[in-house]
C-alpha positions as CSV (number, residue, x, y, z in Angstrom):
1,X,0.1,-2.1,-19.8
2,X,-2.7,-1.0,-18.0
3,X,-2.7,-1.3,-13.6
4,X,-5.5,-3.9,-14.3
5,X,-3.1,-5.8,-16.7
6,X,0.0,-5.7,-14.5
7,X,-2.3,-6.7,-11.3
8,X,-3.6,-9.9,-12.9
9,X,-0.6,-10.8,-14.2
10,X,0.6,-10.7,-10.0
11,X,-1.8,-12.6,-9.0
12,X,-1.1,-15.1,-6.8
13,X,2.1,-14.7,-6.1
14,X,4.1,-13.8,-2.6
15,X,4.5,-9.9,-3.9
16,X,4.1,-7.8,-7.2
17,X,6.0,-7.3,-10.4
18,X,8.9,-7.6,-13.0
19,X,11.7,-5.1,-12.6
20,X,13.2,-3.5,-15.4
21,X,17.1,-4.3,-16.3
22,X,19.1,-1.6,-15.4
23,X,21.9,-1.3,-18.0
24,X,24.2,1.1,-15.8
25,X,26.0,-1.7,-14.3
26,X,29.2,-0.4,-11.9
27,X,28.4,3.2,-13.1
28,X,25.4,2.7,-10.4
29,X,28.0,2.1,-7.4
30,X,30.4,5.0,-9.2
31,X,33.2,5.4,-11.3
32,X,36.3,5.2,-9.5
33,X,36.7,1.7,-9.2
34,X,38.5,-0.6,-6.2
35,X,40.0,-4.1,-6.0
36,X,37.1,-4.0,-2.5
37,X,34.5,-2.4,-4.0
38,X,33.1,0.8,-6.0
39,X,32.5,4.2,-3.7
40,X,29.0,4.6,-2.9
41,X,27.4,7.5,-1.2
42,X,23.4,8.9,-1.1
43,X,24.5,12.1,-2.7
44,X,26.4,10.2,-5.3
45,X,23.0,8.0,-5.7
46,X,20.9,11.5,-6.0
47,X,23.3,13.0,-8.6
48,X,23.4,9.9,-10.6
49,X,19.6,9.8,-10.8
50,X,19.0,13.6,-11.6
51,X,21.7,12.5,-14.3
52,X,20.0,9.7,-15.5
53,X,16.5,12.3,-15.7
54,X,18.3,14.2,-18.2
55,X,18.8,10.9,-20.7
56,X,16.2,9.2,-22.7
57,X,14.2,6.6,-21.1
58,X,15.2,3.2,-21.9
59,X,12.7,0.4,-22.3
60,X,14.3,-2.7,-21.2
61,X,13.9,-5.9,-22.9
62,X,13.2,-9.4,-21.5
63,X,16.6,-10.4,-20.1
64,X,15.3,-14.5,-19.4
65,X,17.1,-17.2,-21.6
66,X,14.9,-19.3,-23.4
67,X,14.8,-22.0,-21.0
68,X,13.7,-19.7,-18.2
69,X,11.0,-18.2,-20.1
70,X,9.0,-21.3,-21.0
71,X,8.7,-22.2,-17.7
72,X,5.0,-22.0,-16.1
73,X,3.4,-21.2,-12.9
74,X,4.3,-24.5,-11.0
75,X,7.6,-24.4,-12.9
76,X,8.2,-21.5,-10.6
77,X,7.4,-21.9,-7.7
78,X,9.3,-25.1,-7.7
79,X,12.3,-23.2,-8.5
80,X,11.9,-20.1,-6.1
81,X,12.5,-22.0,-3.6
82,X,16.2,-19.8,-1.6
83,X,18.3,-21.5,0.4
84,X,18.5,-19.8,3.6
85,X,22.1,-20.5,4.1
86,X,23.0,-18.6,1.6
87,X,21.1,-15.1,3.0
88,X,23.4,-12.3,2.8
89,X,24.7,-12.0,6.2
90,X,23.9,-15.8,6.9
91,X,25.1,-17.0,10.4
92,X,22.9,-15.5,12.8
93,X,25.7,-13.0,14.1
94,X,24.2,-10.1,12.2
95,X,20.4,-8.6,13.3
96,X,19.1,-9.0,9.6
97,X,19.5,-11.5,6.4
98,X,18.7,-10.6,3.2
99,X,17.0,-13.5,0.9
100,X,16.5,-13.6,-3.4
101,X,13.7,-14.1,-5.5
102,X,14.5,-16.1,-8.5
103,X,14.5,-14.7,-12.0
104,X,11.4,-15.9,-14.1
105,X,7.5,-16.2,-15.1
106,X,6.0,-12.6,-14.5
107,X,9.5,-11.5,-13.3
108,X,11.6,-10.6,-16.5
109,X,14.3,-8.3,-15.7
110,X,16.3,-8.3,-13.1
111,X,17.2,-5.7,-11.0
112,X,21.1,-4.7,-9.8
113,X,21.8,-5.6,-6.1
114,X,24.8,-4.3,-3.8
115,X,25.9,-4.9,-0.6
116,X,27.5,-1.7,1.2
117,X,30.3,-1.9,3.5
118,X,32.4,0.9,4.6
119,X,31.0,3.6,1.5
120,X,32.1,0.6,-1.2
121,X,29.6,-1.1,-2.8
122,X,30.1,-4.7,-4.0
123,X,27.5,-6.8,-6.6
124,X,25.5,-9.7,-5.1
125,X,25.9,-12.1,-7.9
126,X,23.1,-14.6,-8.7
127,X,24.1,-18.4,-8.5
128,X,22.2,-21.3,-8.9
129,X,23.9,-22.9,-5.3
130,X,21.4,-20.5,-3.7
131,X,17.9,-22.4,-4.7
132,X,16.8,-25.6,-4.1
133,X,15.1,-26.7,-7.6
134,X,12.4,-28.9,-7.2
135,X,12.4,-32.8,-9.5
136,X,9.9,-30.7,-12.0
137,X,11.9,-28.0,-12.7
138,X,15.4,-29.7,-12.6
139,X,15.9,-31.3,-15.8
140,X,14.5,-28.3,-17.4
141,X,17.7,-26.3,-16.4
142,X,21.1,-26.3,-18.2
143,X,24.5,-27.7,-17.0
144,X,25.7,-23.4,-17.3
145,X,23.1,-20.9,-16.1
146,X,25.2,-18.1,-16.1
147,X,24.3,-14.7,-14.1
148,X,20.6,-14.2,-14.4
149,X,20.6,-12.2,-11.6
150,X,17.6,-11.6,-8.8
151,X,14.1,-10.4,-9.4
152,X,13.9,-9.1,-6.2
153,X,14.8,-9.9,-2.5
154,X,13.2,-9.8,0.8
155,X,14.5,-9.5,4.7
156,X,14.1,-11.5,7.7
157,X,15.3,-10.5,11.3
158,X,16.8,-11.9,14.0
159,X,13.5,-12.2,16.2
160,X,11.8,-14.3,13.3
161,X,14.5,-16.2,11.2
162,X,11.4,-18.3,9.3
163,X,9.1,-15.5,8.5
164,X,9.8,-12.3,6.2
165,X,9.9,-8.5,8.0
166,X,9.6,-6.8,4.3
167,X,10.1,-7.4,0.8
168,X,10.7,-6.0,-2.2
169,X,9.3,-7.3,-5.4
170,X,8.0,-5.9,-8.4
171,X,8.1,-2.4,-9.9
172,X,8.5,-0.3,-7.0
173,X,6.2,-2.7,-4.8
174,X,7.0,-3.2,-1.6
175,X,5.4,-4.8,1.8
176,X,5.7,-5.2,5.5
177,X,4.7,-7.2,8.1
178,X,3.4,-5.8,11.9
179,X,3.7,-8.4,15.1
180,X,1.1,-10.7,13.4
181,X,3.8,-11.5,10.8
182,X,0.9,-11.5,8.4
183,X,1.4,-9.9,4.5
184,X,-1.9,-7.4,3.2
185,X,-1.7,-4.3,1.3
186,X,1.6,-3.1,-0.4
187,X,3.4,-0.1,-0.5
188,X,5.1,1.7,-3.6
189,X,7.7,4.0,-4.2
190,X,5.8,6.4,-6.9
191,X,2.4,6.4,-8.5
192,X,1.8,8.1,-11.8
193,X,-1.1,9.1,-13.7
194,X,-3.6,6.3,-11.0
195,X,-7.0,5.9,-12.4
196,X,-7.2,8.4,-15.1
197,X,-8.7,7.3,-18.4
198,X,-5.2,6.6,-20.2
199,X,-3.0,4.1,-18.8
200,X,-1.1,4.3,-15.8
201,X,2.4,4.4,-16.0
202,X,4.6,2.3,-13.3
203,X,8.0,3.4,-12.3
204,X,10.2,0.8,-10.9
205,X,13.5,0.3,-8.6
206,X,15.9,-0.5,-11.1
207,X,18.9,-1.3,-8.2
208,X,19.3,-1.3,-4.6
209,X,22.0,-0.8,-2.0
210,X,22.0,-3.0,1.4
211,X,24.0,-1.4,4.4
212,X,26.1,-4.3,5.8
213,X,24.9,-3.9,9.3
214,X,26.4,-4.0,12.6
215,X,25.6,-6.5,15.3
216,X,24.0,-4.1,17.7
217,X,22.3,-2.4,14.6
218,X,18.5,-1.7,15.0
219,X,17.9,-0.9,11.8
220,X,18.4,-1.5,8.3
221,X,19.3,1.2,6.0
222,X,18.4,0.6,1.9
223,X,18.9,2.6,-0.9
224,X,17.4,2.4,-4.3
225,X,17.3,4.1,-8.1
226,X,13.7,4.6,-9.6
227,X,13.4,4.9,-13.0
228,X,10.2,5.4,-15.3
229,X,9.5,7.4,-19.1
230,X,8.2,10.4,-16.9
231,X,10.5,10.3,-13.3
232,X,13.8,8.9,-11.8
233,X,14.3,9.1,-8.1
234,X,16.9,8.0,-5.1
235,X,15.0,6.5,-2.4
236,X,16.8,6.2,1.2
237,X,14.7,3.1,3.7
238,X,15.6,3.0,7.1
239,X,14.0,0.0,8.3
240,X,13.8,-0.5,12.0
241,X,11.2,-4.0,13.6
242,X,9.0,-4.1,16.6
243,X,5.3,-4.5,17.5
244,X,5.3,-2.3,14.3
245,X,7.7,-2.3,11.2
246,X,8.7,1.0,10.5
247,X,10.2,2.7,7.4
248,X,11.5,6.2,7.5
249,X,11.3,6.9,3.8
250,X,13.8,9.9,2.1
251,X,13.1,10.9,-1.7
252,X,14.7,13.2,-4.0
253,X,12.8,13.0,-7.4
254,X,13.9,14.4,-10.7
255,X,10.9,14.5,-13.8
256,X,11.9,14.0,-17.6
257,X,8.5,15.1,-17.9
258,X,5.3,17.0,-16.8
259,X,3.4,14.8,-14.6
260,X,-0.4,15.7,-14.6
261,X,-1.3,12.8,-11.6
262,X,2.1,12.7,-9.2
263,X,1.3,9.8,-6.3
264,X,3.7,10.4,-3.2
265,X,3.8,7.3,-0.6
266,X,1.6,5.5,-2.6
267,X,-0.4,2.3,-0.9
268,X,-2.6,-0.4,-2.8
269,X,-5.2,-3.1,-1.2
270,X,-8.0,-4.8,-1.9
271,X,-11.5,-4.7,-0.9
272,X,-14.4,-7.0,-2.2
273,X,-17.1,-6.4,0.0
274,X,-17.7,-6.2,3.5
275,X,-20.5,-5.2,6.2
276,X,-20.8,-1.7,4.4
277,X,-20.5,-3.3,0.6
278,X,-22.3,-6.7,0.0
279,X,-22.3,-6.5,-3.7
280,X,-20.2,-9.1,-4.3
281,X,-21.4,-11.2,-1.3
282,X,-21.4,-14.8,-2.9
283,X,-19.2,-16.2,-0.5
284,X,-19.1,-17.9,2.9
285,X,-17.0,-15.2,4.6
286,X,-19.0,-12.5,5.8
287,X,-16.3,-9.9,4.9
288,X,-13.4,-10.2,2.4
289,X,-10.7,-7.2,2.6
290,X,-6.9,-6.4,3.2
291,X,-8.4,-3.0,4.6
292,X,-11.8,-1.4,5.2
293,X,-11.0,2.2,5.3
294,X,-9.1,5.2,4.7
295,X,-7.6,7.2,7.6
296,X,-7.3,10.9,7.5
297,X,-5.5,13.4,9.9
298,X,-5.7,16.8,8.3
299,X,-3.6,19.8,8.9
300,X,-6.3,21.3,10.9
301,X,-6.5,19.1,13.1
302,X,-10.0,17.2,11.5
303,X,-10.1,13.2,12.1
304,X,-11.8,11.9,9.1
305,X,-13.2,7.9,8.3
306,X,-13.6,6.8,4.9
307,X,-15.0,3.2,4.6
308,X,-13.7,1.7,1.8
309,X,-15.9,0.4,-1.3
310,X,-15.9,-2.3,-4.5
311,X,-17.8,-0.1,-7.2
312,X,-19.4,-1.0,-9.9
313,X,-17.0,1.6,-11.9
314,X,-13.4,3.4,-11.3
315,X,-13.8,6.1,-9.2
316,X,-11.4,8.8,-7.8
317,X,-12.4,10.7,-4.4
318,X,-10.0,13.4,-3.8
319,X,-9.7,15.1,-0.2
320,X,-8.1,18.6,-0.4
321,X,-5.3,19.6,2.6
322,X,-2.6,21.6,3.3
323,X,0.1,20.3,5.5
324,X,-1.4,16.6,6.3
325,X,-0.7,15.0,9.5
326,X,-1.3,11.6,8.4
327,X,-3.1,9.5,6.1
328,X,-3.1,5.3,5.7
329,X,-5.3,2.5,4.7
330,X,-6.2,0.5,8.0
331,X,-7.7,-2.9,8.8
332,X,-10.2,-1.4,11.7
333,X,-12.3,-4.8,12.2
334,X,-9.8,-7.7,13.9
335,X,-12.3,-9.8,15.0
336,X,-11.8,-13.5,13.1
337,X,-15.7,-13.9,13.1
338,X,-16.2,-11.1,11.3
339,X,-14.2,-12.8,8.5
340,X,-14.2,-16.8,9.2
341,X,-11.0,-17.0,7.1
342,X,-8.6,-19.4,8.8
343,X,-6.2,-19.3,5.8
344,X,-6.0,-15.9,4.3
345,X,-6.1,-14.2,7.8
346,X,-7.7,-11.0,6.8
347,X,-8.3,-9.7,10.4
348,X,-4.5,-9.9,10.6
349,X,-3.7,-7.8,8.2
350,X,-1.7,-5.3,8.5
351,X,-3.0,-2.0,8.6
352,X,-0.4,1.3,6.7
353,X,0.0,4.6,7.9
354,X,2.5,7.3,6.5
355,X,3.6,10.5,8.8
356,X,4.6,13.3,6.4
357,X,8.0,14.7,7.6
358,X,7.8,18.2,7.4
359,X,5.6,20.5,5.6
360,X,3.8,18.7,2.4
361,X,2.2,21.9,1.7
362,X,-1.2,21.9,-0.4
363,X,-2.4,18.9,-2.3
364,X,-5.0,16.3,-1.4
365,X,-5.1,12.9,-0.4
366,X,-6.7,10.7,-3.3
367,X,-8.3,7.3,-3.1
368,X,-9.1,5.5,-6.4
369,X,-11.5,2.3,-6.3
370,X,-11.6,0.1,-8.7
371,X,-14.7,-2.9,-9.1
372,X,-13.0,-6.2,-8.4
373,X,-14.8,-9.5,-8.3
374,X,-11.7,-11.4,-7.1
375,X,-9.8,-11.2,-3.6
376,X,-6.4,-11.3,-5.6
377,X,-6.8,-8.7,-7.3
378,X,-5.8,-5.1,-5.7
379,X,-8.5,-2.4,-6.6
380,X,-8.1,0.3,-4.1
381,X,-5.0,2.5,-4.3
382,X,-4.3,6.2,-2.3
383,X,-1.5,8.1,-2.4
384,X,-0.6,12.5,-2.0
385,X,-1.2,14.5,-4.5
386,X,0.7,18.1,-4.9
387,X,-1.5,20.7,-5.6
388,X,2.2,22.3,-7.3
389,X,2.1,21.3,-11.3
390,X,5.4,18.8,-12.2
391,X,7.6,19.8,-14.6
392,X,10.6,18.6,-16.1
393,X,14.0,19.6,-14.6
394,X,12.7,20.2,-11.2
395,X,14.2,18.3,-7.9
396,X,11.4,16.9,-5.6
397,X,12.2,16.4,-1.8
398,X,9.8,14.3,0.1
399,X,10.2,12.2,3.2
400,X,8.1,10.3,5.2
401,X,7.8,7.7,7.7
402,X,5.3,4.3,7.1
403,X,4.3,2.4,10.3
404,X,2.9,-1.0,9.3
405,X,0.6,-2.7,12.1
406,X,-2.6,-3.5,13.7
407,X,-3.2,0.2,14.6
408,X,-1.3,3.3,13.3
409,X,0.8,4.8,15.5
410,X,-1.4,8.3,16.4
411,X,-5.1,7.4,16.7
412,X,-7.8,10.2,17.4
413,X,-8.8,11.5,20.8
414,X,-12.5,11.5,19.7
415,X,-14.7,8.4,19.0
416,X,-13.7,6.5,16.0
417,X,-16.2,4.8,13.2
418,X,-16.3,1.2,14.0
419,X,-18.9,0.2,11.5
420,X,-21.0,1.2,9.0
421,X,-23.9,-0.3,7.4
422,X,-27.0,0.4,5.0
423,X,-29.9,-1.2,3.7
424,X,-34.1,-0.3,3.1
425,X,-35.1,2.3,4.3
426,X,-38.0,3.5,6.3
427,X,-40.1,1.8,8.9
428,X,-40.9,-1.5,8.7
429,X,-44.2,-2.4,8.1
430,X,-45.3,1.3,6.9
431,X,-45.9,2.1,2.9
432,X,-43.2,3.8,1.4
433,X,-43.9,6.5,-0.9
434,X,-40.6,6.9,-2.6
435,X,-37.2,5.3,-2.1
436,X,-35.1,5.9,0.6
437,X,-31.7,4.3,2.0
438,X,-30.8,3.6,5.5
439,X,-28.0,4.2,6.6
440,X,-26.4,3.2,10.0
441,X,-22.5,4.5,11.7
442,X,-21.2,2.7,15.0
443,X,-19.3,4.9,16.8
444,X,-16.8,3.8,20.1
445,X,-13.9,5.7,22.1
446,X,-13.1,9.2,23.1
447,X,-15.7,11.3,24.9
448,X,-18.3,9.0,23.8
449,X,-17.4,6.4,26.5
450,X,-17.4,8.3,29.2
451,X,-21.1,10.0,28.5
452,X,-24.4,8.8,30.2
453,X,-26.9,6.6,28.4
454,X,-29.2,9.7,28.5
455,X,-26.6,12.4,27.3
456,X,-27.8,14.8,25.1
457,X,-26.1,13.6,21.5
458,X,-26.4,15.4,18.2
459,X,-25.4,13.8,14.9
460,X,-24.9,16.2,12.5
461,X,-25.4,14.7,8.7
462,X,-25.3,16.5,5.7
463,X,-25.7,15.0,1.8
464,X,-24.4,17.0,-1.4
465,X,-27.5,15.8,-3.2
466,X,-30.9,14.3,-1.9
467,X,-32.9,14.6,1.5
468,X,-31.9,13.2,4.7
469,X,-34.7,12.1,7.1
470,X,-35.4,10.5,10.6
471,X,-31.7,11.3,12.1
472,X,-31.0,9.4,15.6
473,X,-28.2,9.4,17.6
474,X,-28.7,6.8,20.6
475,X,-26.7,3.9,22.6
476,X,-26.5,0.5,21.5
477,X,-27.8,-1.3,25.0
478,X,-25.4,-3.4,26.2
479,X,-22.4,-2.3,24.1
480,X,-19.8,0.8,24.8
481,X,-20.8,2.4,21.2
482,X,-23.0,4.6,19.9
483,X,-25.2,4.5,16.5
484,X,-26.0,7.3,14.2
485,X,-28.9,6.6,11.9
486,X,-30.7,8.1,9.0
487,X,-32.7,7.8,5.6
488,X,-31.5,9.3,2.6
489,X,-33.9,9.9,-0.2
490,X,-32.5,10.4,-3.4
491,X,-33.6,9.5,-7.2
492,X,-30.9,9.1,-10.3
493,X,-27.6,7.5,-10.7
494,X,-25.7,10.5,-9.7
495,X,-23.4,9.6,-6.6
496,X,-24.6,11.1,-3.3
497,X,-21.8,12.5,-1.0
498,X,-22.6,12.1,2.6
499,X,-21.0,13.4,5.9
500,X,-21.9,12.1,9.7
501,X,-20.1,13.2,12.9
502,X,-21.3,13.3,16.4
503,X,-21.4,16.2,19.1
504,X,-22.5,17.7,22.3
505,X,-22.3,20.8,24.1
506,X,-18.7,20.7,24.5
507,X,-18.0,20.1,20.9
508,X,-17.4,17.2,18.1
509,X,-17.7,13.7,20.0
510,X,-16.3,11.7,16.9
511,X,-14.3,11.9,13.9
512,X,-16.0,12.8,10.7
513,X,-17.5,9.8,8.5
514,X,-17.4,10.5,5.0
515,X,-19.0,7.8,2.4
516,X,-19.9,7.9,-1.2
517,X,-23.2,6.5,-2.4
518,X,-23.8,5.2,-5.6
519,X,-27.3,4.4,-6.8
520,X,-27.5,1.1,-8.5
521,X,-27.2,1.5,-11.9
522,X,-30.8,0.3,-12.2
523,X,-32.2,3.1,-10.7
């Protein structure tokens, strides 16, 4: 199945994906077996997936009963519909309540769930007590449904009984909510082989383990088994809600296989056009977009902007680092008239950041774009690359924390990139002689705010290809930001790489925009 496939095939529901079955059963919670419960422990969880890396992969097979898969897209939603007094940990003593999703339409195999109480892990059993079928669905189910188990399941907390904190649903999707409560882009556990010509391969949580927790818990701790043809993995969450919902993410992966394209804390969103990208403009709504641009902190310290793009073909950008501070896909503009969306929301979206723990070493941050003429279709995925080759019978250690929210949790002491924009180029009402592009960077923050209207400003822009012309830095009269503007002549339908920053005497004033120009393929 190709990413393309698999995304269409989620479209339109709350989150992504079908889960493959696991067939391990109680051998996932361990061997020794108790009238309470089965021993769990992390380590256990690692040495049972670096066992399971040693076995063939097995593909699973469509566990629904006939009834279930017959039924259509109405069909389920009128039977997803959970009972919320039937949460785990229902009652309102405990901080957090986990919720099911049903078994059915895109959602084939379920996955094994276990609650965890004192190192023993128990089976959350699927009934049919815990949904409330809708009149179109319920004469379509039998008298005996039996075990189907759960597709996935999702987590509320005690500040916001009605409204989800995360969820996971769908191969190793998951998603979060910050303060605005509001769902965007979605995280993953692993990404293999993204946006190369063959077809990318999804690994997928095949069972997780909830920690029964505590009244005076503040956080939620999770732990999951990934499974793919080329990976397995044991993922630790530790899930702790505020103004921001925070994951501190621990994994141990274990290859059956080399891995030529290895994605760590992979994130995926969607971006069909926006001030920067008006290619697919035919729409009321100025800007469409979970996000609008990649964040970069580099080990050397380097803040970089990368506005995000809908192309008119796949394309992979790769930023080389060693030792990366940080890295996310944020949702910069929040102002509702940028977007005049009062039902998806967009400038409440959620913005992602992930905080490597420790040293990542070498690799490079990678951002694929994918063309997309429909908002419900994800086309823009980044993730860590190691620059160290992946072979079989290694053990990969990587942990990292994910901060979803309005703004990620480090921002840059310099001015950021608030917009960016091109069009003609030129002066208006002069002859042009040959083609040029114009293109224009809003800067605001830092340094910047503090200058005077007359300070001496430099921006310094550079193009891999092409000639820049006519480069002004100036003040935007009654506004706190700054513009950088320029022409960029340049014939084919090679792309043009282009770099803008802003400085003074005293040093760099902004972080470094970076943007990817493609002429239009009638050029």
């Amino acid at each position: 199945m190709t990413r393309r496939e698999l995304l269409i095939r989620l479209m339109g529901l709350a989150a992504s994906g079908a889960l493959p079955v696991s067939a391990l059963g109680a051998a996932l919670a361990g061997s020794e077996t108790q009238a309470s419960g089965q021993p769990f422990s992390q380590d256990g969880l690692r040495q049972t997936a670096q066992r399971l890396a040693q076995e063939p992969y097995v593909v699973p097979s469509d566990a629904r009963p006939p009834w279930l898969a017959a039924i259509d897209y109405d069909d389920y939603q009128a039977l997803n519909n959970f009972r919320i007094d039937h949460s785990l940990w229902a009652g309102g003593e405990l901080p957090f309540q986990a919720r099911f999703f049903h078994l059915g339409l895109y959602f084939h195999h379920p996955v094994s769930l276990y609650e965890v109480v004192n190192g023993l892990a128990r089976p959350i059993d699927f009934s049919p007590e815990m949904f409330k079928y809708g009149p179109r669905v319920k004469d379509k189910i039998p008298e005996q449904v039996g075990n189907l188990g759960f597709a996935g399941f999702r987590v509320n907390a005690r500040s916001d009984w009605d409204r989800d904190m995360f969820s996971f649903l769908g191969a190793s999707y998951f998603r979060a909510v910050g303060a605005s409560k509001q769902y965007g882009l979605s995280a993953r556990g692993l990404a293999i082989d993204t946006g190369m010509e063959r077809p990318e391969e999804f690994p997928a949580f095949r069972a997780f383990w909830l920690e029964r927790p505590t009244a005076d818990t503040t956080a939620l701790t999770i732990y999951a088994l990934l499974d793919s043809p080329s990976v397995t993995g044991a993922y630790r969450f530790v899930v702790t809600p505020g103004e921001m919902t925070v994951m501190e993410i621990e994994t141990h992966l274990f290859p059956r296989r080399a891995i030529e394209r290895l994605g760590i804390a992979p994130m995926t969103s969607m971006f069909q056009n926006g001030e920067n990208d008006r290619r697919q403009a035919d729409d009321f709504r100025p800007e469409i977009h979970d996000s609008d641009g990649l964040a970069m902190w580099t080990g050397a310290g380097e803040w970089i902007w990368r506005p995000l793009l809908n192309p008119h073909y796949v394309r992979v950008n790769s930023f080389v680092d060693d030792h990366p501070r940080g890295f996310g896909l944020l949702q910069r503009d929040r102002e509702f008239a940028h977007y005049q969306d009062d039902v998806s929301f967009y400038h409440k979206r959620p913005s992602l950041w992930v905080e490597p723990l420790g040293n990542w070493g070498k690799g490079m941050v990678q951002l694929v774009e994918l063309p997309t003429a429909d908002e419900t279709l994800d086309n823009i995925v980044a993730y860590w690359n190691p620059a160290q080759p992946v072979q079989p019978g290694q053990a990969l250690n990587f942990s990292y924390r994910l901060y979803w929210g309005a703004q990620p949790p480090t921002r840059p002491t310099v001015a950021e990139v608030v917009a960016t924009r091109f069009g003609a180029g030129g002066v208006p009402g002069q002859k042009k002689t040959v083609p040029m592009r114009k293109f224009v960077i809003d800067f605001q923050g830092g340094r910047l705010d503090q200058l005077p209207k007359d300070a001496k400003v430099e921006a310094v822009v550079a193009a891999s290809r092409g000639e820049i012309r006519d480069v002004v830095a100036r003040p935007i009269k009654e506004s706190p930001q700054w513009r950088c503007h320029f022409d960029l002549i340049a014939t084919g339908s090679t792309p043009v790489d282009l770099r803008c920053y802003l400085r003074d005497a005293e040093g760099a004033l902004s972080e470094t925009w970076l943007y990817q120009w493609s002429p239009p393929p009638s050029s």
